[in-house]
C-alpha positions in Angstrom: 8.0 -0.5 14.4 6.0 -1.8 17.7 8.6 -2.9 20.6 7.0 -6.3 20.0 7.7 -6.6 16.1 11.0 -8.7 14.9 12.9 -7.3 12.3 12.0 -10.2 10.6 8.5 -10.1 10.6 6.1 -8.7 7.8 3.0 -7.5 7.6 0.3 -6.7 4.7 -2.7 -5.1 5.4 -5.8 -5.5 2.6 -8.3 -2.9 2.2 -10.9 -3.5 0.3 -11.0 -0.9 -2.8 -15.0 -0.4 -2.6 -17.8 -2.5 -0.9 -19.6 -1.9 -4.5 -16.2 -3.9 -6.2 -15.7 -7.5 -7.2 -14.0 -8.5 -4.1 -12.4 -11.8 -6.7 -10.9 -9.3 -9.4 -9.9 -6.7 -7.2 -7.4 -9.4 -5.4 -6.5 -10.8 -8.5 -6.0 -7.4 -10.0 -3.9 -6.0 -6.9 -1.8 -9.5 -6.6 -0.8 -9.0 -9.9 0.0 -5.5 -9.6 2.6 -6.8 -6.4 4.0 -9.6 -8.7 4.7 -6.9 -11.4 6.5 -4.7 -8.6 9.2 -8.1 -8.1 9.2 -8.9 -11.1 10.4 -5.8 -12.5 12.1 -4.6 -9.5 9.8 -1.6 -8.3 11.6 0.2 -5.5 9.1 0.8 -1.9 8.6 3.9 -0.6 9.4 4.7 2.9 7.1 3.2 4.9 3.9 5.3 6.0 3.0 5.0 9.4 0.7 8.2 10.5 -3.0 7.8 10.9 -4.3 8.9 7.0 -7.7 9.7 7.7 -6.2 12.6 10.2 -4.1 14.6 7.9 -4.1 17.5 7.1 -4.5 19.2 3.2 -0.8 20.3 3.7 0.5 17.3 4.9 -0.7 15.3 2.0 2.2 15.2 -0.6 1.0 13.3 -3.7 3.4 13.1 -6.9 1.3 12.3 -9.2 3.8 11.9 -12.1 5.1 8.8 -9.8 1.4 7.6 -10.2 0.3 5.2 -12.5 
């Protein structure tokens, strides 16, 4: 967390899923996939705060049984 940031504060970030996508149904379809997560009380990961584009193969750890 910056020096700046409260602990209050939040922040989302949105990244488009593909330039080629619907940008209306891929909001609607990620909204609802957050509104699923409180509804049904999904727990969060830690979160992830490392620059993804630089990692390396080794440092990507991906369960993918936790996927989907």
């Amino acid at each position: 967390m910056a020096n700046n940031e409260l602990e209050r504060d939040k922040r989302v970030e949105f990244h488009s899923p593909d330039f080629a996508a619907n940008p209306y149904l891929a909001f609607v379809c990620m909204l609802n996939a957050g509104l699923k997560g409180i509804e049904e009380n999904y727990s969060l990961p830690e979160p992830f705060e490392k620059d993804a584009y630089h990692l390396s193969p080794g440092e990507i750890n991906i369960d993918c049984d936790k996927i989907g």
